[in-house]
Backbone as CSV, one residue per row, in Angstrom:
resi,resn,N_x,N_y,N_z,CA_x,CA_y,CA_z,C_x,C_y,C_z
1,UNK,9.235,5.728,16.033,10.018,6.012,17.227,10.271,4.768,18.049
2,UNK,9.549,3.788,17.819,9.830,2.464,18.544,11.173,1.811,18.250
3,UNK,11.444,1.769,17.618,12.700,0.728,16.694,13.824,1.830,15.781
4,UNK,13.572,3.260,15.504,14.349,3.627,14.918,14.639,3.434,13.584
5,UNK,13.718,2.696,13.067,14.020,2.612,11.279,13.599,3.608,10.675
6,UNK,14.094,3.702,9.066,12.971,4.493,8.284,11.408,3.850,8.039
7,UNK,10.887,4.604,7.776,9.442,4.305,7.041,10.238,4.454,5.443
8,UNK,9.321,3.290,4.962,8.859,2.680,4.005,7.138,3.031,3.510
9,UNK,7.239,3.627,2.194,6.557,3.679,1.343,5.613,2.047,1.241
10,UNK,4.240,2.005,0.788,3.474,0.991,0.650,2.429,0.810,-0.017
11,UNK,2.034,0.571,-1.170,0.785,0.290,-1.422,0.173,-0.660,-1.208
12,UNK,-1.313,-0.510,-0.211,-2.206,-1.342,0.110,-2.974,-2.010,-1.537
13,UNK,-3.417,-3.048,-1.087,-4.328,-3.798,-2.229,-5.739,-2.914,-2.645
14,UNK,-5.605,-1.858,-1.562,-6.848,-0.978,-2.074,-6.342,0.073,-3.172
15,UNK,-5.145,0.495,-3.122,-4.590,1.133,-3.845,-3.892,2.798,-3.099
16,UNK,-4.749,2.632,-1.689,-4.100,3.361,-1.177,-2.652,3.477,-0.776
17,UNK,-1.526,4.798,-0.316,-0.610,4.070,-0.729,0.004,4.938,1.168
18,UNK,0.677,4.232,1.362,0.509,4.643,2.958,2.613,4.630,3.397
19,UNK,2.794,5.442,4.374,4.279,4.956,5.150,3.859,3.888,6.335
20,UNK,5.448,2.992,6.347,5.119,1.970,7.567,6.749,2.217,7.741
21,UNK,6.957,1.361,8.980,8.178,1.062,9.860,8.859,-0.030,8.887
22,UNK,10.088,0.352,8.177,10.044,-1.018,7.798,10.824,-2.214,8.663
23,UNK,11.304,-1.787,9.830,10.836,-3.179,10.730,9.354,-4.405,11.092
24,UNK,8.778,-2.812,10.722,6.760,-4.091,10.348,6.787,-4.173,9.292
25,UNK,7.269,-3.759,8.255,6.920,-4.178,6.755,7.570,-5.379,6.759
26,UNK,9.153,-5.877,7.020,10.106,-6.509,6.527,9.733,-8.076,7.897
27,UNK,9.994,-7.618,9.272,9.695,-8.803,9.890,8.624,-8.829,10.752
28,UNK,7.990,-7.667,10.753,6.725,-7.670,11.299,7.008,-7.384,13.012
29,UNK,7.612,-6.915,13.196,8.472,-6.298,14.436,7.643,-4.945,14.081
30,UNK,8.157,-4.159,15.498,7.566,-2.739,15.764,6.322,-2.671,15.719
31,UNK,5.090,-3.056,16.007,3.724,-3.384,16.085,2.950,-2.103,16.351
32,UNK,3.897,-1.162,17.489,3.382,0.232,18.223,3.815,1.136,16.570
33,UNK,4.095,0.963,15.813,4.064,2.287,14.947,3.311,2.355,13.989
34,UNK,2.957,3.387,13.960,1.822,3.813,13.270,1.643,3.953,11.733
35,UNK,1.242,3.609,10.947,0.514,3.532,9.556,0.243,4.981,9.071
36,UNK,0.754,5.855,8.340,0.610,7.009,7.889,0.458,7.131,6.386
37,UNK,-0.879,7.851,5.944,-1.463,7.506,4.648,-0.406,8.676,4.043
38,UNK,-0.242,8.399,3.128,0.932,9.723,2.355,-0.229,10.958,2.198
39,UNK,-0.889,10.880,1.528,-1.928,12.194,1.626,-2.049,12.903,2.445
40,UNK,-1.849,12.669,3.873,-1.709,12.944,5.133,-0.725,13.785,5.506
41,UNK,0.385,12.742,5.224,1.653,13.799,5.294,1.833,15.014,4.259
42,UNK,1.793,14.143,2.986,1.722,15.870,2.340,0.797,16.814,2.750
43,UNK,-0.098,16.758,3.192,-0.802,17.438,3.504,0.021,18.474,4.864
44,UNK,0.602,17.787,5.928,1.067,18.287,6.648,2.753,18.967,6.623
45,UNK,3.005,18.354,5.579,4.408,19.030,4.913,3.681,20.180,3.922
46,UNK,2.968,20.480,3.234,2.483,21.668,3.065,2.142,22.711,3.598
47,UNK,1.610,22.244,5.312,0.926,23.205,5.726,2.293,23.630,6.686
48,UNK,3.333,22.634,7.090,4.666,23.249,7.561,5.464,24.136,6.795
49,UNK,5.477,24.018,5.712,6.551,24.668,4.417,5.170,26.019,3.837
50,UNK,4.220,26.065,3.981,3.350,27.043,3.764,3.385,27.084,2.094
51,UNK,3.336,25.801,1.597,3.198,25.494,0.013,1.349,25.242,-0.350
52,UNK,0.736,25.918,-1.218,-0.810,26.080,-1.607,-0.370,24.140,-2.593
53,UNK,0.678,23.821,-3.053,0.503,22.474,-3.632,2.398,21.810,-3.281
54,UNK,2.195,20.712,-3.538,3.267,20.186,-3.262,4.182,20.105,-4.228
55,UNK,5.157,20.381,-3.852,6.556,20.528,-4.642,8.003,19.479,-4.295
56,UNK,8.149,18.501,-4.413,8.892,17.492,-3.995,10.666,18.229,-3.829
57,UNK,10.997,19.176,-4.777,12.305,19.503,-4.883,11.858,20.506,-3.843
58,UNK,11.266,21.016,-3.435,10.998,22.378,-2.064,11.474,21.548,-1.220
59,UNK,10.437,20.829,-0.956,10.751,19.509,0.308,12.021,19.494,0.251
60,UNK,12.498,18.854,-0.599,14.190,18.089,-0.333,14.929,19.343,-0.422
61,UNK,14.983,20.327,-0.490,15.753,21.439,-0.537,15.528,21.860,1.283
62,UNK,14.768,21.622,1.914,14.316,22.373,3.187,14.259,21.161,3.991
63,UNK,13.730,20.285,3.680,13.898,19.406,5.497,14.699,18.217,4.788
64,UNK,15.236,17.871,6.007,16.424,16.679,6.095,15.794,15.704,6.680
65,UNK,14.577,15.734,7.377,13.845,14.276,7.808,12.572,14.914,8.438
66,UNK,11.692,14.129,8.313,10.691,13.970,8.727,10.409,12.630,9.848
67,UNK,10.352,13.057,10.741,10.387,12.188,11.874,8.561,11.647,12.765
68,UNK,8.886,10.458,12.881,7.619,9.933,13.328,7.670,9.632,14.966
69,UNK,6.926,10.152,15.646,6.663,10.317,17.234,6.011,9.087,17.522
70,UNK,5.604,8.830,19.029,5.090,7.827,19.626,3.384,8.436,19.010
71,UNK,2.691,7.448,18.829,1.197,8.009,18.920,1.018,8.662,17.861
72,UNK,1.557,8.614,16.756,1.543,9.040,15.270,2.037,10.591,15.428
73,UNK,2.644,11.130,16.592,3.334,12.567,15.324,4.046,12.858,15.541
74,UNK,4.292,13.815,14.332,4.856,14.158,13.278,5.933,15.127,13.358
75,UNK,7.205,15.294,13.309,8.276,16.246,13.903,9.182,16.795,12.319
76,UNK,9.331,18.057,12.155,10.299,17.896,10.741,11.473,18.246,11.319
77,UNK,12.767,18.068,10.714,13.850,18.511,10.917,14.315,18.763,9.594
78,UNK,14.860,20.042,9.847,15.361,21.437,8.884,16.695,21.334,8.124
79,UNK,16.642,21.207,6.984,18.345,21.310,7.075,18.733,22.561,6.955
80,UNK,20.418,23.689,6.835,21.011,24.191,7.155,20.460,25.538,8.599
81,UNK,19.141,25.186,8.900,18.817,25.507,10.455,19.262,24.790,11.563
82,UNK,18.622,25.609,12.754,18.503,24.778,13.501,16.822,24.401,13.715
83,UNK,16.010,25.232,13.258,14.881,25.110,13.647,13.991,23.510,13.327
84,UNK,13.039,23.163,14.407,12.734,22.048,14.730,11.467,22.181,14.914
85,UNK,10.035,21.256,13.869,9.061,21.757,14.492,8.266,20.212,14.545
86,UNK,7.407,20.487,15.946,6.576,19.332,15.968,5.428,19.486,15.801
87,UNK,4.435,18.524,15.287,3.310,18.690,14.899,2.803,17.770,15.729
């Protein structure tokens, strides 16, 4: 929410594999946004979509973005709704 970019996908050298701003990935700009481990999110795109495991074509069939808040959260936006939910 600082800068307005997408997040960017990342794997750390640990192997974990995390979203970033890619204004901090690319010039190291946006400093306030937050580091989100993907496990995390699926986790929380499951428990929005009420899926027992994750299904990548569900996802892309049902939300049009997943949006990142000040202070790490988490907002989805719906496609052919209007409905809007924040986490």
């Amino acid at each position: 929410s600082e800068c307005g970019a997408n997040y960017r996908r990342i794997t750390r050298a640990s192997g974990e594999v995390v979203w970033r701003c890619a204004n901090r990935v690319e010039r190291g700009s946006c400093t306030q946004s937050p580091s989100i481990a993907e496990k995390d999110i699926i986790q929380l795109v499951c428990n929005e979509l009420g899926m027992d495991t994750f299904d990548s074509e569900h996802v892309r069939d049902l939300l049009d973005q997943i949006l990142i808040g000040h202070a790490g959260s988490i907002s989805f936006e719906y496609k052919h709704t209007q409905r809007f939910s924040t986490l």
